[in-house]
N, C-alpha and C positions, 0 to 999 in steps of 0.2 A: 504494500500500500504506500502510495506516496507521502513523502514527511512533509509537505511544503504546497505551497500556492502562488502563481501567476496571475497579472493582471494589469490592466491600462486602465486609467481611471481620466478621463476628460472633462475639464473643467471649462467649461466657456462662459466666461465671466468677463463681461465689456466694462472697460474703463471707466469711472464714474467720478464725479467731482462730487465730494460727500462733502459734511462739515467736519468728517474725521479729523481732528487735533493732529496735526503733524509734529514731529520734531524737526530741528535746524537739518538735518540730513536727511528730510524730504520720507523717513519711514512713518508710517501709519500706527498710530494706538486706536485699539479697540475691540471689540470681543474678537475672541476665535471661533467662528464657527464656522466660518467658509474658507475651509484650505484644509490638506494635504492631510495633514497632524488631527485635526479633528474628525475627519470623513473616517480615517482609519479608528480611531478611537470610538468611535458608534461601529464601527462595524464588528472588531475585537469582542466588544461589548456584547452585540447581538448573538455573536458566532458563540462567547463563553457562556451566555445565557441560554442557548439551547442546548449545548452538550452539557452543561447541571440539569438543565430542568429533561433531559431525554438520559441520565445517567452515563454519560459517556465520559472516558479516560480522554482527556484531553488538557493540554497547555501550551500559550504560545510561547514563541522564543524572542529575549528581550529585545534583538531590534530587526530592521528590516532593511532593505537595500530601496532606495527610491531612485531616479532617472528621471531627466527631463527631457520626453522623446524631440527634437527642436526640426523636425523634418518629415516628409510622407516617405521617405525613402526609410529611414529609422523607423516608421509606426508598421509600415510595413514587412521588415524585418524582425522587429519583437515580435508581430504579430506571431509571423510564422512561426518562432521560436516557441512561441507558447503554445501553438495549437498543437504543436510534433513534440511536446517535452514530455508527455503521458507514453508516447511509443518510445523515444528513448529510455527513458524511466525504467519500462518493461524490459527491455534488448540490456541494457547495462545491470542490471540488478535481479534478473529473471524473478523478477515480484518477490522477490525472498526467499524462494524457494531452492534456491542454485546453493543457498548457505549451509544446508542440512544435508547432501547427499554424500 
């Protein structure tokens, strides 16, 4: 069974002139609920809230690897990568079973 999880997560979020408080280096105060750190944070939450409440052996691992795809040539390429990382997975690790014989 595979340890790990793939994914693209796309944000389109248009520019906006808020009354957000800036600091002198032009960065933004104000809640987090729209980014990267949050979205993952509700989702953690969801994923560990059903493996409790369905009894399942389950924990995550303390961090994660993020990427900022900046191209359709790159989204393209992770794509593929994720959708063939379940048949690799299998071919490299014969599902675990390759361990015991």
């Amino acid at each position: 069974m595979p340890d790990h999880l793939h994914g693209i997560l796309l944000f389109d979020k248009e520019a906006s002139e808020d009354s957000t408080p800036t600091q002198n280096d032009g960065s933004r105060f104000g809640p987090q609920s729209q980014n990267l750190a949050s979205v993952l944070r509700g989702f953690k939450s969801a994923v560990t809230t059903y493996a409790r409440h369905n009894n399942l052996e389950f924990e995550w691992q303390a961090r994660f690897h993020d990427r900022v795809v900046r191209n359709q040539h790159e989204l393209e390429r992770i794509s593929a990568y994720i959708l063939t990382n379940p048949t690799r997975w299998q071919k490299e690790h014969d599902n675990g079973e390759g361990l015991f014989r």
